[in-house]
C-alpha positions as CSV (number, residue, x, y, z in Angstrom):
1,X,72.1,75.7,112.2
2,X,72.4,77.9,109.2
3,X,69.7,78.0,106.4
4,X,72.1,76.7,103.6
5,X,69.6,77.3,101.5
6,X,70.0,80.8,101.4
7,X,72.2,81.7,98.1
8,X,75.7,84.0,99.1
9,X,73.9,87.0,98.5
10,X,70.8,86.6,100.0
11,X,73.1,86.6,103.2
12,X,74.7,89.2,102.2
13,X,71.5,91.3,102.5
14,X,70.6,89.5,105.9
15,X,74.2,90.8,107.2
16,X,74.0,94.5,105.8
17,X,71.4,95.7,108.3
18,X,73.3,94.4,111.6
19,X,74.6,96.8,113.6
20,X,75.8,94.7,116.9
21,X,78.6,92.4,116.9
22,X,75.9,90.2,119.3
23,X,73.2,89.9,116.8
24,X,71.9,86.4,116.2
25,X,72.5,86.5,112.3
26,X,75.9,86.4,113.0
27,X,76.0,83.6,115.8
28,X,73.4,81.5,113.2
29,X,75.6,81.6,110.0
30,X,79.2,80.9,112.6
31,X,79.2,77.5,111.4
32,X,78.5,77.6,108.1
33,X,81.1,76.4,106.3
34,X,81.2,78.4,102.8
35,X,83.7,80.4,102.5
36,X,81.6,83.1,101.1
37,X,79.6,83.4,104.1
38,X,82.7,83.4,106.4
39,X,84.1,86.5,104.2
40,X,81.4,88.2,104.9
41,X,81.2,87.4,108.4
42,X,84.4,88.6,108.6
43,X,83.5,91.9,106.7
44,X,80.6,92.7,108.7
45,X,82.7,92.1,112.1
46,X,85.4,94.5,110.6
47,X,82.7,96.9,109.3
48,X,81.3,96.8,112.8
49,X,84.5,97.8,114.3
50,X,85.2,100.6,112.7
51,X,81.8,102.2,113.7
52,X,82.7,101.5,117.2
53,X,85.7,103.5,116.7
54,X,84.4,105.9,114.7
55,X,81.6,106.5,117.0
56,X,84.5,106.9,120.0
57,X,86.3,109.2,117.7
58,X,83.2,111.6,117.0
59,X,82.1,111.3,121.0
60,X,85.9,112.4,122.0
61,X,85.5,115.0,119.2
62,X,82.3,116.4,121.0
63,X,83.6,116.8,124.6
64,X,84.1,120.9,124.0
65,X,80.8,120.8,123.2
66,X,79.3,118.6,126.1
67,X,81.7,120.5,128.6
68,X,79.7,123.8,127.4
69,X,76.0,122.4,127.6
70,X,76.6,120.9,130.4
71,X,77.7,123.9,132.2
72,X,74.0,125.2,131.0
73,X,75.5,126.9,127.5
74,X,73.1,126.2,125.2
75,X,74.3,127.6,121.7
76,X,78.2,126.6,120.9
77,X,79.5,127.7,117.7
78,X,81.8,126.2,115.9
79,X,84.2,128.6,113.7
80,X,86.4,127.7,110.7
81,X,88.2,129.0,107.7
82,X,89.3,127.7,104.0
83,X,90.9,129.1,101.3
84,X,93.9,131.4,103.3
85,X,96.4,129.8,101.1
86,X,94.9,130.2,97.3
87,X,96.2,132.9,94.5
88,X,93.2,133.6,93.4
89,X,89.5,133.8,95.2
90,X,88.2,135.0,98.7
91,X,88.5,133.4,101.4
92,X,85.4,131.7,102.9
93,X,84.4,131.2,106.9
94,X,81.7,129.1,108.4
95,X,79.8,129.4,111.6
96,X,77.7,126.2,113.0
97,X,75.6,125.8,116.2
98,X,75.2,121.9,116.5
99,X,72.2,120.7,118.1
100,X,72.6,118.1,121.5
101,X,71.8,115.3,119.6
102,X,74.0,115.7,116.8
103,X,74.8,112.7,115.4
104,X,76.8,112.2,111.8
105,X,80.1,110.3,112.9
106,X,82.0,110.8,109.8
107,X,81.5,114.8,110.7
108,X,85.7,115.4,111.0
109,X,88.1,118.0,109.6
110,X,87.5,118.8,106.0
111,X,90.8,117.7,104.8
112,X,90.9,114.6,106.3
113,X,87.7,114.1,104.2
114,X,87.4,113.0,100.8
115,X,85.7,115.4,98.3
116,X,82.5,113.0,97.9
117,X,82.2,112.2,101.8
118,X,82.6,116.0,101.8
119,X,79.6,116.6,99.3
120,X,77.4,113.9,101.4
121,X,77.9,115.3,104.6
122,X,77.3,119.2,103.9
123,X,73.5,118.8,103.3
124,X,73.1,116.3,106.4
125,X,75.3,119.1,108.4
126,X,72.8,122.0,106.7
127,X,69.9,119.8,108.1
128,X,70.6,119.1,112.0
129,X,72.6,122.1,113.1
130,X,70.7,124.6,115.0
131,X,72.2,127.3,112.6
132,X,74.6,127.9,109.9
133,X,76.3,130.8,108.2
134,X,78.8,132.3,106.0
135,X,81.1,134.8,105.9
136,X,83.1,136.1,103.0
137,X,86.2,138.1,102.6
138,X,87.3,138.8,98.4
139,X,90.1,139.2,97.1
140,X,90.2,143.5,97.1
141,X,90.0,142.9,100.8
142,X,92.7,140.3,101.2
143,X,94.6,143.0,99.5
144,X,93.7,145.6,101.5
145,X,94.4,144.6,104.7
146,X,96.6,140.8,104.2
147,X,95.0,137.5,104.8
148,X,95.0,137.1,108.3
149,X,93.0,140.8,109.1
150,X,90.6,139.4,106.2
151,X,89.7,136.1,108.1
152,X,88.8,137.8,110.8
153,X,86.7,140.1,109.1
154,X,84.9,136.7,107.4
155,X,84.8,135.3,110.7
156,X,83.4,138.3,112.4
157,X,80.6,138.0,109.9
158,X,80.0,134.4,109.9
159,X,79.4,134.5,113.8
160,X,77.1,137.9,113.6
161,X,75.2,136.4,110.6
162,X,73.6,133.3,112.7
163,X,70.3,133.1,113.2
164,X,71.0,131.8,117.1
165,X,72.9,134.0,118.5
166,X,76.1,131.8,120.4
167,X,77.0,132.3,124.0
168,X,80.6,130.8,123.2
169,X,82.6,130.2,120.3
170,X,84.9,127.4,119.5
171,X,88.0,128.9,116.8
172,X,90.2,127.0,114.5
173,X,93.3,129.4,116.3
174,X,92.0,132.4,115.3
175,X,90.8,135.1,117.7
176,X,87.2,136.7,116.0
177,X,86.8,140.7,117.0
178,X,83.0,139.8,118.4
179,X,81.9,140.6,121.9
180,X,81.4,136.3,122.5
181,X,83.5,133.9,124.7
182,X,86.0,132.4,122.8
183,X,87.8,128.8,122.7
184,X,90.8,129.1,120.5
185,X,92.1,125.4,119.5
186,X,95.1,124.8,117.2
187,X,94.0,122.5,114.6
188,X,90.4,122.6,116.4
189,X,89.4,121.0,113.0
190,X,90.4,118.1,114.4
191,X,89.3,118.6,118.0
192,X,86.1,119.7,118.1
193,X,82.9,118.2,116.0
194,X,81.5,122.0,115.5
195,X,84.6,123.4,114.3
196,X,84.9,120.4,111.8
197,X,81.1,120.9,110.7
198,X,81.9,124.5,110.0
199,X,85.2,123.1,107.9
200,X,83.1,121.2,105.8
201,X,80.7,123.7,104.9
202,X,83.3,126.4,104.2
203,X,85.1,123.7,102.1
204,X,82.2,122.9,100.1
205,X,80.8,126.7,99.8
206,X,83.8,127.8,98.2
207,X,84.6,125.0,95.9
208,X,81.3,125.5,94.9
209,X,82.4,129.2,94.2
210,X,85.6,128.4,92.2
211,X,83.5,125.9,90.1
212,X,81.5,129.5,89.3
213,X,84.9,130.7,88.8
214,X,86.0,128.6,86.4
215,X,83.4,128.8,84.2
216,X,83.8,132.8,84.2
217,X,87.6,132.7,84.0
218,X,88.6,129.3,82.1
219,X,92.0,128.2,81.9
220,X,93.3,128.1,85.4
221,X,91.9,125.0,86.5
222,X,89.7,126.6,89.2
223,X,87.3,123.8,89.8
224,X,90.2,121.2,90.4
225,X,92.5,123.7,92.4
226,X,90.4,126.0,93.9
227,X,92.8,128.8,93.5
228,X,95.8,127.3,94.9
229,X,99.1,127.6,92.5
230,X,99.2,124.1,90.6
231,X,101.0,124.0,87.1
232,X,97.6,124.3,85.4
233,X,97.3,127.4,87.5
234,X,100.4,129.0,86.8
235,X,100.3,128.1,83.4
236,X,96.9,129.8,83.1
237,X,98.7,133.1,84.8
238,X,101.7,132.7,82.6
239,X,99.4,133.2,79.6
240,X,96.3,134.7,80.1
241,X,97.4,136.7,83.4
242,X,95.5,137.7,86.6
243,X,91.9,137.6,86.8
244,X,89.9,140.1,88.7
245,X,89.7,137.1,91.3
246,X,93.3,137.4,91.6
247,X,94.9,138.0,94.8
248,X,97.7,140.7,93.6
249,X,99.4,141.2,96.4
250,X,100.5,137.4,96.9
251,X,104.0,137.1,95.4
252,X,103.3,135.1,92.1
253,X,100.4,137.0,90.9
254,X,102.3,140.3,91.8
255,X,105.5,138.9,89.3
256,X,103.0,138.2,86.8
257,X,101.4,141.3,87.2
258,X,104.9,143.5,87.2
259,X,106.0,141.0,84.5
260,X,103.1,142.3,82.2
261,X,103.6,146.1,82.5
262,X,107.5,146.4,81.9
């Protein structure tokens, strides 16, 4: 029978640390007829659930991974990109070898992710993988030689800057000018846990970086767009014009930019 005498939230703090839809707690407090107690049966049934599944997801998202090691491939990288589409900043790549027993869940393509779940899991990514690294392409060289030539050249450096060096690459589409087996996925993201490590981190690096940004160049909105052409943005442009962060060879930077000298 229940202990009644336990208030709602004492419960509450019983039922936080179950982690099995079998554990006795939940069998004990079945009959008791509070309605409190049954709400929070039911939330800790449907809290329950959605770990299983999550924890299904994350295992399906792993099975590039597991196909590798178990074929005797020890280091897997995982290779992504952020910040192709922006006005203004570089673009930002990401290389990460997970360990075997990697184990964060929620680990999942960036933008699926919200921007605090994306803050929490960057540090816990830093801490298990195996090895992590960045590779940055600015601005001057998105104009140079176009956006998709630059994240290759980001990615190229990402992969040669990690500490492990991979025996096979996993690539969010892209093909990386390095001499190491590559996996190309579309929206690999999505697909593969290592891939969606190295989104996160990417993602989080370079917000980071327009945040700097923003305090350098105020009045574009940096931190809350991260480059990309909102109407604070292209306000910003409209009356301040182009920073040197500005990518000038994107259409509306360039019209700003022809806009100012005639």
């Amino acid at each position: 029978m229940p202990d009644k005498k336990l208030s709602i939230k004492q419960v509450k703090e019983l039922f936080a640390p179950v982690t099995s839809m079998t554990d006795p707690i939940l069998s004990q407090f079945k009959t008791d007829s509070r309605i409190g107690v049954q709400r929070l049966i039911t939330a800790t049934q449907t809290r329950l659930e959605k770990a299983v599944e999550q924890e299904q997801l994350f295992q399906e998202r792993l099975r590039y991974e597991h196909s590798f090691w178990e074929r005797g491939i020890q280091h897997v990288a995982g290779v992504d990109e952020v910040g192709r589409g922006p006005l203004a900043g570089p673009v930002v790549t990401a290389a990460v070898i997970l360990p075997h027993d990697f184990d964060i869940p929620l680990v999942n393509d960036s933008k699926k992710l919200t921007h605090l779940e994306r803050e929490t899991l960057f540090p816990q990514i830093i801490k298990q993988a195996k090895a992590v690294s960045i590779g940055i392409a600015s601005n001057e060289i998105i104009d140079q030689i176009n956006i998709y030539e630059a994240t290759r050249v980001a990615m190229k450096q990402a992969v040669e800057r990690l500490s492990i060096q991979p025996e096979q690459l996993i690539v969010d589409a892209m093909q990386i000018p390095v001499p190491v087996p590559q996996t190309r996925l579309i929206k690999g993201d999505a697909k593969s846990a290592s891939v969606s490590a190295a989104s996160i981190v990417a993602k989080v690096y370079r917000d980071h970086l327009m945040a700097l940004y923003d305090v350098i160049y105020p009045g574009y909105g940096f931190t809350k767009n991260a480059g990309y052409g909102t109407k604070i943005h292209m306000h910003g442009l409209d009356t301040l014009g182009a920073t040197p962060i500005h990518r000038k060879t994107f259409a509306p930077v360039r019209k700003i930019i022809n806009a100012s000298r005639s």
